[in-house]
Each structure stands twice: as C-alpha cells, then as structure tokens.
C-alpha positions in Angstrom: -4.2 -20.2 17.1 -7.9 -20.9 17.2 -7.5 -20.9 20.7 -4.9 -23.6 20.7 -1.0 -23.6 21.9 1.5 -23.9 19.1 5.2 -23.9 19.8 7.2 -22.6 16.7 10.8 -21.2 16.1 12.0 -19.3 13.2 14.5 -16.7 12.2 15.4 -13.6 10.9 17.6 -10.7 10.9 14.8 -9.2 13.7 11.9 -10.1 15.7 9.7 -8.7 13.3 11.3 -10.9 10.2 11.3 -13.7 12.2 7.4 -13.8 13.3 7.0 -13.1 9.1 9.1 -16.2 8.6 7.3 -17.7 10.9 4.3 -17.4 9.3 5.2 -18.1 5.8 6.7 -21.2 7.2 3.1 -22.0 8.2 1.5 -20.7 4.3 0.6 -18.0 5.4 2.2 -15.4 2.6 2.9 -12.2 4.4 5.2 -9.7 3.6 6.2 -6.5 5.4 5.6 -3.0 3.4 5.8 -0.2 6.4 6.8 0.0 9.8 6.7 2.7 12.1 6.7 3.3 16.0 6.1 5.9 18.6 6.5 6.7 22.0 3.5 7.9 23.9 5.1 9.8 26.6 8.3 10.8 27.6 8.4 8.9 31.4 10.3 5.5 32.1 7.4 3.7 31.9 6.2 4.8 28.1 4.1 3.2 26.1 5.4 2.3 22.7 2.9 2.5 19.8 3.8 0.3 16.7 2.2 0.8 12.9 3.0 -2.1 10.5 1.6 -1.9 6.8 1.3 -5.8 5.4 0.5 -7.5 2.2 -1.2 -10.8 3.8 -2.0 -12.4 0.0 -3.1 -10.1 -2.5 -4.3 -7.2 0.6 -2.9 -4.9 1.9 -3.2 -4.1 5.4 -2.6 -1.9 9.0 -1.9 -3.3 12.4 -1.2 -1.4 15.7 0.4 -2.6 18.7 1.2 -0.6 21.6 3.0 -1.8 24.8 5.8 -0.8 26.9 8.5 -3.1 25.4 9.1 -1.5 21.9 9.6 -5.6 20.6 6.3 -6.7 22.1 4.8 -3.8 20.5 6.2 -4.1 16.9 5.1 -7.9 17.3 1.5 -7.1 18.5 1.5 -4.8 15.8 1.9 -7.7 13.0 -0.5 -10.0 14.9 -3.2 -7.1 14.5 -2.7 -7.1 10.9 -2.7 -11.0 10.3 -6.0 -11.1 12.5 -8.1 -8.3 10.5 -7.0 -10.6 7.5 -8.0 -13.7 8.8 -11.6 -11.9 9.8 -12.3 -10.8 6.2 -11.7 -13.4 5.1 -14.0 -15.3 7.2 -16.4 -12.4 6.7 -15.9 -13.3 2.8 -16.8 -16.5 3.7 -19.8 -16.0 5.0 -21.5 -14.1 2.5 
C-alpha cells in the first residue's frame, strides 16, 4: 500500500471474503455484488479471467483479474476494483 509492505491476516468462508474482510478491517467498506470467471483456453496452462462487481462506499464498481491460478485471479480481480476507487477518488480530490 502506497508502495509500502503490510502484513495482514483475516478470514472468511473464501479467499475472496477474506481479502473483503481484510479490507473492512482496515475502513475500507467494501462489499461484494458479482463475481464471475472464465477460462481463456482450454490447454493446462489457461489463463483464468476474473470479473468482480464491488460497492467500495456508495460506488459501484468492476475489477478484472486474469492469471493462471483461478485464486490469484479472483483476488487480482478485487484489487482492480479497490484501485479504480481509490483513483477517483483522488481524481475527486484534485479538482
């Protein structure tokens, strides 16, 4: 975070609850609406491709992730979200 190390555990009945708790732990109120995931080929080395919706506050928002670990992907997915929320807001900021 802000190009810092942070070491955090939390919990949840999955790795995507458990980065949510994570960040509510932390203030930041985020809550989970859609998720969704793909597979970009069919070879042993696919690609997953990972579409959350979020409510981060009072927005609404998308986030993809894609890698070939489907839990890495899912979690990328949520980080993509959090981060287009952070940036409007610092774009809101700024004007």
């Amino acid at each position: 975070m802000d190009g810092q190390r942070h070491d955090r555990t939390s919990q949840g009945n999955g790795p995507i609850d458990a980065l949510i708790s994570l960040f509510n732990a932390e203030g930041v109120d985020v809550r989970l609406l859609d998720y969704s995931e793909h597979t970009m080929s069919a070879s042993a080395n696919a690609q997953a491709a990972s579409f959350v919706e979020l409510a981060v506050g009072d927005r609404v928002l998308w986030g993809v992730g894609m890698d070939n670990n489907t839990t890495r992907s899912s979690l990328k997915a949520v980080i993509s979200a959090i981060n287009r929320a952070v940036r409007d807001a610092q774009l809101a900021e700024q004007a």
